[in-house]
C-alpha positions, -999 to +999 in steps of 0.1 A: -622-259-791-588-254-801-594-248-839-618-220-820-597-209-800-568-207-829-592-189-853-601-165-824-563-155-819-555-149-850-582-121-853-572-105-821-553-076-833-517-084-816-484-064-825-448-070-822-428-067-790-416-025-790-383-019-779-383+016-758-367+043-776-329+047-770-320+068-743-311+103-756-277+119-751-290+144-728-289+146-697-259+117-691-260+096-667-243+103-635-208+088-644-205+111-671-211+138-644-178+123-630-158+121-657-163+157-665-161+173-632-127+148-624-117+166-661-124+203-657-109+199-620-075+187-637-078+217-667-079+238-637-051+223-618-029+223-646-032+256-653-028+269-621+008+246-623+017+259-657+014+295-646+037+292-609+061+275-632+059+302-659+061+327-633+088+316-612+109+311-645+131+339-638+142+327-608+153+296-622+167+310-651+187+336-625+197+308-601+212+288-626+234+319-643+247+326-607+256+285-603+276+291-638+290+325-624+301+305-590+317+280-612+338+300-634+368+303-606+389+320-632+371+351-638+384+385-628+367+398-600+358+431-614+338+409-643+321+388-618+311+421-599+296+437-628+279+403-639+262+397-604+247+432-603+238+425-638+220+400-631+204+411-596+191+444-619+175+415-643+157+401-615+148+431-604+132+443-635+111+409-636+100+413-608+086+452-603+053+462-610+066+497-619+101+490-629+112+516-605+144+496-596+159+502-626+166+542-623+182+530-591+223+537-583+249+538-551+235+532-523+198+534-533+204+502-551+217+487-524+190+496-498+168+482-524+183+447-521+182+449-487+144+446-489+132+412-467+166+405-456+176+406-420+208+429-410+211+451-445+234+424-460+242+447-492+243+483-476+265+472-446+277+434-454+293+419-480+272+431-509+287+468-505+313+455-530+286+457-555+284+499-554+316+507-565+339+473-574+329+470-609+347+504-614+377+495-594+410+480-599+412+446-585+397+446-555+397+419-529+365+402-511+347+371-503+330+359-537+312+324-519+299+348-494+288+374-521+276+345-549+257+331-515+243+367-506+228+368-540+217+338-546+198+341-511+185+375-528+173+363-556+152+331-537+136+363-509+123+382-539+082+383-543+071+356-563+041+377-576+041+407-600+013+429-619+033+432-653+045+406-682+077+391-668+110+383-696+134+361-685+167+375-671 
């Protein structure tokens, strides 16, 4: 019986073993879902970072110009005058839709910084120097508390504008 049973199997029509097909790249499997959704999530976070820092770049740039301006003890008061109104116009300009501030003078310029800040620290504090000191002769007044009055301007403006900012 075995030769029989030999010659019986060997005309059975048997194949190989098949292998499935290989899986096809589409749809992947659920840990590529991951990986992709972990990866657009931190595109989206990063951009979102590298646009506050881009936009708040003129604050920075402004803060660190007013540090330089406090450390420079040896300029002349009417130069350190003109150079902090200067720079608040810069600021200013970065930061309005409509550039409005810029056609500003005297005391409309003042009122204008006195936007967000309590008690109208440049029309009736220390930052009146900055309407007519740059013009005068040597004037006397408090340059920390003016450099600090600035300085706290500059950190109350909006952080959010409709128009292409350049730096101050």
């Amino acid at each position: 019986m075995n030769g029989a049973e030999a010659r019986q199997q060997a005309v059975l029509p048997l194949r190989d073993i098949h292998l499935p097909p290989l899986p096809g790249w589409w749809p992947p499997a659920p840990g590529w879902w991951l990986v992709l959704t972990v990866l657009c999530c931190a595109l989206t976070a990063l951009f979102f970072a590298v646009r506050r820092h881009n936009r708040l770049r003129y604050r920075r740039e402004a803060l660190q110009q007013l540090k330089e301006l406090e450390k420079n003890r040896q300029m002349p008061s009417q130069t350190l005058l003109a150079e902090l109104s200067a720079l608040l116009r810069r600021v200013s300009r970065c930061t309005e839709a409509e550039n409005a501030s810029a056609r500003l003078i005297g005391q409309d310029w003042l009122r204008f910084l006195d936007q967000n800040l309590p008690d109208a620290p440049f029309s009736r504090g220390p930052g009146r120097i900055l309407e007519h000191g740059p013009y005068r002769p040597a004037s006397e007044f408090d340059r920390d508390a003016l450099i600090h009055l600035c300085r706290q301007r500059i950190n109350t403006w909006p952080k959010k504008t409709h128009r292409r900012r350049q730096a101050p």
